[in-house]
N, C-alpha and C positions, 0 to 999 in steps of 0.2 A: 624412474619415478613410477611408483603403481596409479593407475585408476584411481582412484580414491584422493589420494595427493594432487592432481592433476587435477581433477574436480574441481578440488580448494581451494586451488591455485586461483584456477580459473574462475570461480564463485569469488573470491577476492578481488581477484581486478577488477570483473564487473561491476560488485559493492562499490568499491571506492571510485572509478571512473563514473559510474552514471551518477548514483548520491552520493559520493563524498563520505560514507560510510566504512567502515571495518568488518570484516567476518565475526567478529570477537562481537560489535556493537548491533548486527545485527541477531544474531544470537541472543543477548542479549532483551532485545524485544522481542524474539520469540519467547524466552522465559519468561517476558514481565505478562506477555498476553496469553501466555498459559496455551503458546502454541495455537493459539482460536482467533480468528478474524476478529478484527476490533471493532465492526458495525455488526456483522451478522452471529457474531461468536461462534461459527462452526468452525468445526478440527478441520480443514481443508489446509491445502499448496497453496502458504500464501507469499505476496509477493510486498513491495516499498510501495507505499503509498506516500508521494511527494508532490508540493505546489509546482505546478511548473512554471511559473512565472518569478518564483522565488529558491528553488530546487527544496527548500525546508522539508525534508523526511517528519512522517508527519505520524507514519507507523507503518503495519502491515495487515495487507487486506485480503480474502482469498480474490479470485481473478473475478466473478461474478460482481462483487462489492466494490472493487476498484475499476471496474469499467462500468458500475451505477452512477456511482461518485464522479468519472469522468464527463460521463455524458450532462448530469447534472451541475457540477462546476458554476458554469455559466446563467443556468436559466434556472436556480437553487431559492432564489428569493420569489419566483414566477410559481415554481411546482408547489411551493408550501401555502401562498396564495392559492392555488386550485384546491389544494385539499383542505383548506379552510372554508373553503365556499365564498371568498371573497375574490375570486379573479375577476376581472374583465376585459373583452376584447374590442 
């Protein structure tokens, strides 16, 4: 098996073991996102962006935007409230 094959292989199982995903279906959402991060739209190495609480693949993010989104998750209602000017403590 060359390199390459092997890659795919192994890029597949990951797809499908972590999300539940296809190589075919991730693909897929790289063409529908025109290859570009779906919050920051830059051309970068992007990765599944999924609920974890729900696994629902939700698209793909570069690693920058999906470790925003991470962090944010939880405290999302809190942070849009500060940038309103309407928080308080």
């Amino acid at each position: 098996m060359r390199d390459q094959e092997r890659t795919s292989a192994k890029q597949q199982a990951h797809l499908k073991h972590r999300y539940g995903i296809s190589l075919d279906e991730f693909n897929k959402m790289l063409a529908d996102q025109e290859g570009r991060c779906a919050v920051c739209v830059e051309q970068r190495k992007l990765c599944v962006d999924h609920d974890h609480e729900t696994g629902r693949v939700r698209g793909l993010l570069c690693r920058r935007c999906n470790l925003a989104m991470q962090a944010l998750d939880t405290n999302l209602a809190r942070a849009l409230a500060y940038l309103d000017g309407s928080h308080g403590l």
